[in-house]
C-alpha positions as CSV (number, residue, x, y, z in Angstrom):
1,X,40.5,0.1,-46.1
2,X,36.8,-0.4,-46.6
3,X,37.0,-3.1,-43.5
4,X,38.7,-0.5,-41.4
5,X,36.2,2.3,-42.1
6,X,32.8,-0.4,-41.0
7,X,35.1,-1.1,-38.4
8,X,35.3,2.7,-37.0
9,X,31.3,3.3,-38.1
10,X,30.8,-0.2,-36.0
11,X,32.4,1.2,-33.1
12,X,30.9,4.3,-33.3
13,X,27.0,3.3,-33.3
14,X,28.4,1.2,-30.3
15,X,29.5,4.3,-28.7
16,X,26.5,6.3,-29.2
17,X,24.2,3.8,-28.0
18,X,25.7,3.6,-24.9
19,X,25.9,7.2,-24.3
20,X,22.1,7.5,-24.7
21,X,21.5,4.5,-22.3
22,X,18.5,4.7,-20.7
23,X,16.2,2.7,-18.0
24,X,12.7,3.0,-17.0
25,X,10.8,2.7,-14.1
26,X,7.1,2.3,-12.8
27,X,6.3,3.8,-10.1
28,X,2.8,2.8,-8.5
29,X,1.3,5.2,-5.8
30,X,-1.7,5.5,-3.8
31,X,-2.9,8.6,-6.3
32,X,-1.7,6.2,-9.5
33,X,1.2,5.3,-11.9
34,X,4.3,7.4,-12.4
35,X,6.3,6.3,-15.4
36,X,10.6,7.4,-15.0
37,X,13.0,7.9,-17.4
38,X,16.6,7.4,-15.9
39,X,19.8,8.9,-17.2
40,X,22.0,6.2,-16.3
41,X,24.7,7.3,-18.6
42,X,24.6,11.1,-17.9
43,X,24.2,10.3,-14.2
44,X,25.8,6.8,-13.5
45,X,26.6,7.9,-9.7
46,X,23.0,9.4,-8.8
47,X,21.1,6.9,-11.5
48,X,22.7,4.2,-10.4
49,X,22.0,4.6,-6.9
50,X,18.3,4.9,-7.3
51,X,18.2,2.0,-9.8
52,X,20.0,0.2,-7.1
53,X,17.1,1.1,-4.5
54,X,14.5,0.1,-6.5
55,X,16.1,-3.2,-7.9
56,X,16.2,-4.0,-4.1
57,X,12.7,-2.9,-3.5
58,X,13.7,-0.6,-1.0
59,X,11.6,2.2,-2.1
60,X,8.4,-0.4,-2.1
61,X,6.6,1.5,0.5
62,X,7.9,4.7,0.8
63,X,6.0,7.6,0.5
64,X,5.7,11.4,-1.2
65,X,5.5,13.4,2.1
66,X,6.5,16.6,1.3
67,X,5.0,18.9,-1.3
68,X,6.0,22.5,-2.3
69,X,4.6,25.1,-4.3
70,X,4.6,28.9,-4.8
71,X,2.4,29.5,-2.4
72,X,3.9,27.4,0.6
73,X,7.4,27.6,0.2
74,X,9.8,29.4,2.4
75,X,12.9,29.0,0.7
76,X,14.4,31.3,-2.4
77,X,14.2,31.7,-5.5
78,X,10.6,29.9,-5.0
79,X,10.3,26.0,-6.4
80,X,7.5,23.4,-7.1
81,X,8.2,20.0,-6.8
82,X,7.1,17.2,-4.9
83,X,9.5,15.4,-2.2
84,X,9.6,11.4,-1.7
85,X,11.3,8.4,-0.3
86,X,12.0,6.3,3.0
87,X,11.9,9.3,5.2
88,X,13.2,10.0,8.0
89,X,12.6,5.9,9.1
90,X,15.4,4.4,7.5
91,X,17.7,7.2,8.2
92,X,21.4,6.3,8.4
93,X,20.3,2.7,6.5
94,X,21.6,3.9,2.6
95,X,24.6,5.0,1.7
96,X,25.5,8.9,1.4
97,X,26.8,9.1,-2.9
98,X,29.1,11.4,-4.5
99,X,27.0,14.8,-5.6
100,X,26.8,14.6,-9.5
101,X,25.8,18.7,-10.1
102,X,24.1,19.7,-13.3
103,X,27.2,21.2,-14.7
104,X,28.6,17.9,-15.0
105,X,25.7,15.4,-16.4
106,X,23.7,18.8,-18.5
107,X,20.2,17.5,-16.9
108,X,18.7,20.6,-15.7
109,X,15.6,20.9,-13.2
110,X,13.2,21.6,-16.1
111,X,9.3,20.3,-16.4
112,X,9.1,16.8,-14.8
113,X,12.9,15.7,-13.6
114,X,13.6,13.8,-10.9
115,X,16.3,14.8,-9.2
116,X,18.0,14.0,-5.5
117,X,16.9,15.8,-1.9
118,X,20.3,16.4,0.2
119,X,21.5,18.6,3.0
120,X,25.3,19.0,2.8
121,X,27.4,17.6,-0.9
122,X,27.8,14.1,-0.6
123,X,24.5,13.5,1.7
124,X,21.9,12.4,-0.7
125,X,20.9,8.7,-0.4
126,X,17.0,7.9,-0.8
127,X,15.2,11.3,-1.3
128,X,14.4,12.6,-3.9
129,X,12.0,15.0,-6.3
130,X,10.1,16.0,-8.8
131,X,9.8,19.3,-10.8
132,X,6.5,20.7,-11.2
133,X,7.2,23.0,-13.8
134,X,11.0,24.5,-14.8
135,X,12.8,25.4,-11.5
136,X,16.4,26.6,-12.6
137,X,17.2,27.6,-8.9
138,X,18.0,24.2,-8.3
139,X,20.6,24.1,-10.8
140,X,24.6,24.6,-10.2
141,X,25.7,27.9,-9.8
142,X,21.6,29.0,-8.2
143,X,21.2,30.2,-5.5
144,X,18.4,27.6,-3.8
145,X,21.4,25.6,-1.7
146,X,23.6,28.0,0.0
147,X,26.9,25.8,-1.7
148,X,25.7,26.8,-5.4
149,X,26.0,23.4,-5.9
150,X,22.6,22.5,-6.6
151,X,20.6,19.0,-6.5
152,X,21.5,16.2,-9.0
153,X,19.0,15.3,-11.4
154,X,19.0,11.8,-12.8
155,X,16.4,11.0,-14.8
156,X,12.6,13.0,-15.6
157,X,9.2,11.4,-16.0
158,X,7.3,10.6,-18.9
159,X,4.1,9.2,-18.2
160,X,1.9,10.3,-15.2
161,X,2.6,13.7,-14.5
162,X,-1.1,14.1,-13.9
163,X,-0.7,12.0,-10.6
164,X,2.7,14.6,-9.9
165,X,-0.1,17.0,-9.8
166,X,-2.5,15.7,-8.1
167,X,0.2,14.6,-5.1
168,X,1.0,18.5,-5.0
169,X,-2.3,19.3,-4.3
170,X,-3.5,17.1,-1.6
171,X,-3.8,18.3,1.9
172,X,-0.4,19.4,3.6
173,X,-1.1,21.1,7.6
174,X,0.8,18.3,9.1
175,X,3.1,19.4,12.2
176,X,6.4,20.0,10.8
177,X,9.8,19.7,12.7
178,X,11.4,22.9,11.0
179,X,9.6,26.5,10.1
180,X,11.4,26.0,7.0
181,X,8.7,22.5,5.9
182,X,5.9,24.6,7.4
183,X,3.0,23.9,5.6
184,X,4.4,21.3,2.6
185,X,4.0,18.4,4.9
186,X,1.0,15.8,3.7
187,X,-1.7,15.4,6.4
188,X,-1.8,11.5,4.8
189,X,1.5,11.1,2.7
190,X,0.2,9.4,-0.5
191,X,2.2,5.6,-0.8
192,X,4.6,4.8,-3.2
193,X,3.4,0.6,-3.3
194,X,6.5,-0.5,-5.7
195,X,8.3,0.5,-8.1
196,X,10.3,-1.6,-10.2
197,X,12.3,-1.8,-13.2
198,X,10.4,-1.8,-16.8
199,X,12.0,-4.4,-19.0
């Protein structure tokens, strides 16, 4: 009985420590080092993908291009994040994934979380963003995409949120293709140089 019970508390702490799996990333930009948590448990689908970018070092040279704030945006509810990725360069080149809403993983768009650009469900592929502050109208069942399906956040940073910052308040009165980016495109989009996996 007592071999059955270490057994089942065995099993258990195996169980537990793969439901708080976690994998970091480094991040090095032009404006310095953003350190990423990923939620590859809570988020295997939208995790997973970016994990799979970065192990393939296709975001190495990318760029944060777009960058929102209170003042700038032109969408509703108002948000503050920063916007990254390939761009519109390697469009068509990564697959489309599976939209993994809040509802189902429980990250929400609070202080710091990284979380997937797309247009339509089932779109998002190498954008992404960051969360300046909490922005709950990105959540499911908000109101920010017209679905109420919100954005799928997949991981949140924890070291460098200085440089988040400092990315959000560079220079954006670059000609924009859409009234709706008016104003939150970089004059000089600051580089992502690598990122890569922290072992």
């Amino acid at each position: 009985m007592k071999l059955s019970y270490l057994f089942l508390a065995v099993m258990f702490m195996a169980i537990s420590a793969h439901a708080d799996e976690r994998v970091s990333v480094l991040m090095v930009t032009s404006e310095g080092e953003i350190e990423i948590e990923l939620y590859t448990s809570r988020a295997p689908i939208t995790a997973g993908n970016f994990l799979k970018l970065v192990e393939n070092s296709d975001m190495n040279r990318g760029s944060f291009y777009r960058v929102v704030s209170y003042e700038n945006d032109n969408g509703a509810p108002k948000i503050e994040v920063i916007q990254g990725g390939r761009g519109d360069e390697m469009e068509g080149v990564f697959d489309m994934i599976e939209h993994e809403s809040t509802a189902q993983t429980g990250i929400l768009h609070t202080d710091g979380v990284i979380s997937m650009a797309r247009g339509g469900l089932g779109t998002a592929s190498s954008e992404f963003f960051i969360c300046i502050g909490d922005q709950p109208g990105l959540d499911h069942g908000q109101t920010r995409n017209a679905d109420g399906q919100g954005f799928a956040a997949f991981g949140k940073v924890t070291r460098g949120m200085d440089v988040v910052r400092a990315i959000q308040g560079l220079p954006a009165d670059a000609n924009s293709e859409s009234e709706y980016t008016k104003g939150q495109i970089l004059d000089e989009p600051a580089v992502i140089e690598t990122v890569a996996r922290i072992e």
